[in-house]
C-alpha positions in Angstrom: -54.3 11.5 64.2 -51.7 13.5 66.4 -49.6 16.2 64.8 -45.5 15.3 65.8 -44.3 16.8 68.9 -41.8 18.5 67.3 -43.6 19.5 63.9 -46.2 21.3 65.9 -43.5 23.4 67.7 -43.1 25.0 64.4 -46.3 25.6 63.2 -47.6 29.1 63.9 -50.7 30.3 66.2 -52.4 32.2 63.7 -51.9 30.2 60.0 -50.9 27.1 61.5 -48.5 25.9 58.7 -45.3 26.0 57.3 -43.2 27.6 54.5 -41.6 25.8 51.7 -38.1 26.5 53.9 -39.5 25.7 57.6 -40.3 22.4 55.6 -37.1 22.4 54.2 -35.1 22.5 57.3 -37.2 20.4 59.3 -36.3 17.6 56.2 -32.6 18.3 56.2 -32.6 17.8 60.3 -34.4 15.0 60.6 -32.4 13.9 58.0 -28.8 14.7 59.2 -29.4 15.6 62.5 -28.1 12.3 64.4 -26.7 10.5 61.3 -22.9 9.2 62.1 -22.1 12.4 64.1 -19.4 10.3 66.2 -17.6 8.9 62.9 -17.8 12.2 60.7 -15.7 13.8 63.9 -13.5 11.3 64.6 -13.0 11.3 60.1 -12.2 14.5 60.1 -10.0 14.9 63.0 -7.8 12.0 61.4 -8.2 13.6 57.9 -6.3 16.7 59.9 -4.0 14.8 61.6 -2.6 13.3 58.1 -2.6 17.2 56.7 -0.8 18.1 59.6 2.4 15.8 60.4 3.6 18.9 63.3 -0.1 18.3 65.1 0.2 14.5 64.7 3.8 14.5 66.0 2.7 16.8 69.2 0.0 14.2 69.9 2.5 11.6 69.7 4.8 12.8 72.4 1.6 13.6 74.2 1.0 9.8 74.4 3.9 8.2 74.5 4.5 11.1 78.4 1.6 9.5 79.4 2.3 6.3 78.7 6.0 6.4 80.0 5.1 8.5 83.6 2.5 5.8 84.6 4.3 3.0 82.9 1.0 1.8 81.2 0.6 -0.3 78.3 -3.1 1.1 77.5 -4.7 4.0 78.1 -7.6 4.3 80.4 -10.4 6.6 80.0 -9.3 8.3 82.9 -6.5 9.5 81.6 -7.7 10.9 79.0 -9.0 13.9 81.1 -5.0 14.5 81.5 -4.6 14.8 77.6 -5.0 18.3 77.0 -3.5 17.9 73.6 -5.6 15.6 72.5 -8.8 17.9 74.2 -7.7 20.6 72.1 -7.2 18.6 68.6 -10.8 17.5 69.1 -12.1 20.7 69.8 -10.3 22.3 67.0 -11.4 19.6 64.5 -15.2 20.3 65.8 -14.9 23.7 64.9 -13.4 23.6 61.6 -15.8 20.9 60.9 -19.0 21.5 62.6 -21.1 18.3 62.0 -24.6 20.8 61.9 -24.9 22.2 59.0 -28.0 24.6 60.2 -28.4 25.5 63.8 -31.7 27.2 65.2 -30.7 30.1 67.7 -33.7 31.6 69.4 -34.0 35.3 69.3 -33.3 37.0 73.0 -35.7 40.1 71.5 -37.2 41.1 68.1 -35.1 41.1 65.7 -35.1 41.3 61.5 -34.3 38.4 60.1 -33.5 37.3 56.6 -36.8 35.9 55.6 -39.1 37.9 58.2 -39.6 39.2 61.3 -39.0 37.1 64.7 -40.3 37.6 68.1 -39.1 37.5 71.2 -38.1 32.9 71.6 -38.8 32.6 67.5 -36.4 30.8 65.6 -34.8 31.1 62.4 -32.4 28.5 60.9 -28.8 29.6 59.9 -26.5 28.3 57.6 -23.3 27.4 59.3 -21.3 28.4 56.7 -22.7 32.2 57.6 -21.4 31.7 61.1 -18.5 30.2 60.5 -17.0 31.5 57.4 -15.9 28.3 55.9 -14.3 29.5 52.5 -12.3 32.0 55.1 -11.3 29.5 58.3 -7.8 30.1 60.3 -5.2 27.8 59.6 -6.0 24.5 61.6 -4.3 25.7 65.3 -3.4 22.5 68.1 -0.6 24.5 69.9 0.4 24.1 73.4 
């Protein structure tokens, strides 16, 4: 019986297991890793769009330009790369929501971690909360 791909990228030369928190993250990505990403972003950027009648209204005269230069009815994928607005309402919702909860940077040298040492290419999982500060975020920002 084969050891998983990506289970055995964890496990270490020389004891050739894992800690009660490598097992932990490995559980809580395989868990949440690819669960309803698309419909947690697209949740939460309506969520802010309620919050935020100012943003909503903006994106409102965003499409209804559109809609009235080209005379369209519906808009086409295509013209969605013209939406600049609506780019940076997504982009903003992504950050103040990040749909990871732990990312796994890799270390560009040596460097002390907070459960151990890491070599050069090791990885140690982050909460995303440390990164982003999420009891501190900026205001929620769409502006022109």
């Amino acid at each position: 019986m084969s050891t998983h791909f990506l289970i055995s990228n964890f496990l270490t030369k020389e004891g050739g297991g894992l800690t009660d928190d490598e097992i932990v993250v490995l559980c809580h990505e395989f868990l949440v890793g690819g669960i309803d990403t698309m419909t947690t972003a697209l949740e939460w950027t309506m969520a802010e769009l309620v919050k935020n009648q100012s943003v909503q209204s903006k994106l409102w005269a965003e499409i209804k330009s559109l809609m009235e230069s080209d005379d369209v009815e519906i808009i086409e994928e295509e013209d969605l790369q013209r939406m600049s607005y609506l780019k940076a309402l997504v982009m903003e919702s992504l950050r103040r929501h990040p749909l990871g909860h732990f990312v796994l940077p890799h270390s560009g040298k040596g460097v002390e971690g907070e459960s151990s040492n890491n070599h050069k290419g090791a990885r140690e999982a982050l909460k995303m909360e440390k990164v982003t500060f999420a009891n501190e975020r900026a205001p929620f920002v769409a502006s022109d």
